[in-house]
C-alpha positions as CSV (number, residue, x, y, z in Angstrom):
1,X,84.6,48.0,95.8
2,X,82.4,50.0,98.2
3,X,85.2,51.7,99.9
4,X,86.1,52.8,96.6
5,X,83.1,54.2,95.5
6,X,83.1,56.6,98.7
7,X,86.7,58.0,98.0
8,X,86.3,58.8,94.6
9,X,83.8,61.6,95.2
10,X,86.1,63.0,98.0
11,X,89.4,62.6,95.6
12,X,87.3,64.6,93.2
13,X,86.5,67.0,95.7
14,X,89.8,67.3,97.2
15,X,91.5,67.7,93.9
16,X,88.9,70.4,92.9
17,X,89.7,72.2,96.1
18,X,93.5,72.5,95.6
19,X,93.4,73.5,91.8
20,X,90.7,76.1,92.7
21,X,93.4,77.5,95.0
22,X,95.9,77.6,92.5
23,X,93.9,80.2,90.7
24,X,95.1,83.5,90.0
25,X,93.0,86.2,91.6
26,X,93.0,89.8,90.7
27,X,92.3,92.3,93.4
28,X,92.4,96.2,93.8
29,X,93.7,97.8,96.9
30,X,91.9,100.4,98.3
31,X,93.6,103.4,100.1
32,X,93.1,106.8,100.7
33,X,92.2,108.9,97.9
34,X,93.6,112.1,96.5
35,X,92.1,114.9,94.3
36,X,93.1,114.3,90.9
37,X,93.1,118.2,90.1
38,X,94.3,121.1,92.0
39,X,93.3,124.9,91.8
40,X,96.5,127.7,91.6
41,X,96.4,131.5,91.9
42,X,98.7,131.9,89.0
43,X,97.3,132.6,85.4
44,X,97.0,130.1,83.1
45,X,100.2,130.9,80.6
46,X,102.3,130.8,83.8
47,X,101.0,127.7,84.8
48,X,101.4,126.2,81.7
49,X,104.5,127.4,81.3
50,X,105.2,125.0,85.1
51,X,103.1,121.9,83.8
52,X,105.2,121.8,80.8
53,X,109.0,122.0,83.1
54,X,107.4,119.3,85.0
55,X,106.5,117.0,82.1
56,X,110.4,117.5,80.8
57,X,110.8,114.6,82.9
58,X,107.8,111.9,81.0
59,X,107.5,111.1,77.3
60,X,105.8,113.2,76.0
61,X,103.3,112.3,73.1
62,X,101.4,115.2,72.5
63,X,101.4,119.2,73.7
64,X,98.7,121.7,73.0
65,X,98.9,125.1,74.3
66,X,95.5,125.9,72.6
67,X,93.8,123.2,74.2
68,X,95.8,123.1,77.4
69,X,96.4,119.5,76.6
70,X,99.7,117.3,77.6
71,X,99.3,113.5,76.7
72,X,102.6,111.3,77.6
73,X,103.1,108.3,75.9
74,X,102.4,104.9,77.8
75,X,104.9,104.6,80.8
76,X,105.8,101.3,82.4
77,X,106.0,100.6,85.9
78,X,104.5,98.8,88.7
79,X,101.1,99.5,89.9
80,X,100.5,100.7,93.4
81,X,96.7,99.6,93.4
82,X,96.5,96.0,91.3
83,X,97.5,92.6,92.2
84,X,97.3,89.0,91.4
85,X,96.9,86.5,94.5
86,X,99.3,83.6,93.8
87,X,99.6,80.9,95.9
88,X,98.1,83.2,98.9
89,X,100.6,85.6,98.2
90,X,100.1,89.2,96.7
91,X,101.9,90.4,94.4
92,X,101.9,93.7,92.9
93,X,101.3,93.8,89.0
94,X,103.5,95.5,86.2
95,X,101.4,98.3,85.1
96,X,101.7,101.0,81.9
97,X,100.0,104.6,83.0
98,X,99.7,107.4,80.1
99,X,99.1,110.8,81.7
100,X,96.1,113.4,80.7
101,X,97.3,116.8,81.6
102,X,94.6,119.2,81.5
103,X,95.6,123.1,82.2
104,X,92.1,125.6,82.4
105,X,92.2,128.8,83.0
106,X,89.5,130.2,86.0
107,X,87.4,133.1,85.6
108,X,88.8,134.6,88.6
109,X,92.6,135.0,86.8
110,X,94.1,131.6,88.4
111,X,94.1,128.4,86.2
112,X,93.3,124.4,87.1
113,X,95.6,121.8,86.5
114,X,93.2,118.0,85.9
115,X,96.2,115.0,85.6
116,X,94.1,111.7,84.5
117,X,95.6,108.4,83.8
118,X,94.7,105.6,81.9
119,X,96.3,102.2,83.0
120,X,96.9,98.6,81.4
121,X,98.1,95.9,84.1
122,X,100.2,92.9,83.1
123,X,97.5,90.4,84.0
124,X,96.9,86.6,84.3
125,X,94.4,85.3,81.2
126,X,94.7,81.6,81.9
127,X,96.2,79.1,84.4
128,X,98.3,76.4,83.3
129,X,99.0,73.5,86.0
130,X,101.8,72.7,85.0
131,X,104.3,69.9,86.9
132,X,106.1,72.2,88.7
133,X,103.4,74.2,90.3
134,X,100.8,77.0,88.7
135,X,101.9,79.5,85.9
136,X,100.3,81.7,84.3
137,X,100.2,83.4,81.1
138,X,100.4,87.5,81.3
139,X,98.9,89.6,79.0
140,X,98.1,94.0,78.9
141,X,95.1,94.8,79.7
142,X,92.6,97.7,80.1
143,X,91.7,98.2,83.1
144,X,88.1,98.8,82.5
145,X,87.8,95.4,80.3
146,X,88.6,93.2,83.0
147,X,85.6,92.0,84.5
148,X,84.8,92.9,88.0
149,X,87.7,94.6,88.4
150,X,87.3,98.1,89.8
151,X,88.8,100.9,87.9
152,X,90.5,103.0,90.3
153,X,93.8,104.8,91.4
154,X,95.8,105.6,94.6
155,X,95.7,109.1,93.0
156,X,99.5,109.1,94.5
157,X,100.8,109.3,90.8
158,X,98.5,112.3,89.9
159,X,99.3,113.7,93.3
160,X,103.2,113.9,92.5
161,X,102.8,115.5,89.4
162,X,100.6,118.3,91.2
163,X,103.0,118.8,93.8
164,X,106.0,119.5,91.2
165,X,103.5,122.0,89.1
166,X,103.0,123.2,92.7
167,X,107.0,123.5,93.3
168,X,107.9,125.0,90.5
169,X,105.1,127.7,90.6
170,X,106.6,128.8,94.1
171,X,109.9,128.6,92.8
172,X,109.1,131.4,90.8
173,X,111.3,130.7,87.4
174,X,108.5,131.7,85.4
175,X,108.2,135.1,84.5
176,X,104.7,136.3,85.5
């Protein structure tokens, strides 16, 4: 009976121990980061005029010359900056990005070109031990409403769409 006694609290412990390991963990990778805005000696209707070839290529939700606004529509993919640790594994989590394109012109002729994005991630919300091993159930979230969670981006994304508005604006297909 005393022997028992002592390995109950240690079962308890031990059992504690491997369940807490089963839990999901959601991290965020950190990496070198990228301005998310970029500055271009060409005027604003001819950068515009590039911004809007390069977005040809997203859904596009809504376009506003007036405003210099491009939104796109939520686009699914996998993130390059969230995870989830199963099992001591990472693994890289579905994500949807939408796209804020903002085109300015600059008082000195040339025009700025902001890309923001605002990002769900597929995410565990509860664990469920079940027979076979640790599941979990997924769910889209914000970003910013998951609790110690940083909110950040690689800024690659933002970078790629900067480089195309780039491209194209050397190409030159755009009448000045």
């Amino acid at each position: 009976m005393k022997n028992v006694i002592l390995i109950l609290p240690v079962l308890t412990l031990l059992t504690a121990v491997s369940l807490a390991g089963c839990a999901n963990t959601i991290g965020a990778l950190e990496g070198e980061k990228y301005n998310t805005y970029r500055n271009y000696a060409a005027s604003f209707d001819r950068t515009w005029e590039a911004v809007v070839h390069v977005m040809q290529g997203y859904p596009v939700n809504k376009i506003d010359k007036a405003s210099g606004l491009i939104v796109t529509d939520w686009i699914d993919g996998t993130s390059d900056v969230y995870y989830v640790k199963e099992m001591g594994q990472r693994k890289m989590l579905k994500d949807r990005t939408r796209f804020n394109i903002k085109v300015s012109a600059l008082s000195n002729g040339g025009s700025r070109v902001t890309v923001n994005q605002d990002v769900k991630i597929n995410a565990p919300i509860t664990d469920v031990h079940a027979p076979g091993g640790p599941t979990a159930t997924y769910e889209w979230q914000d970003v910013s409403d998951i609790k110690d969670l940083p909110t950040v981006t690689s800024s690659k994304r933002e970078q790629e769409i900067l480089d195309a508005v780039e491209s194209k604006l050397k190409q030159r297909f755009i009448s000045p």
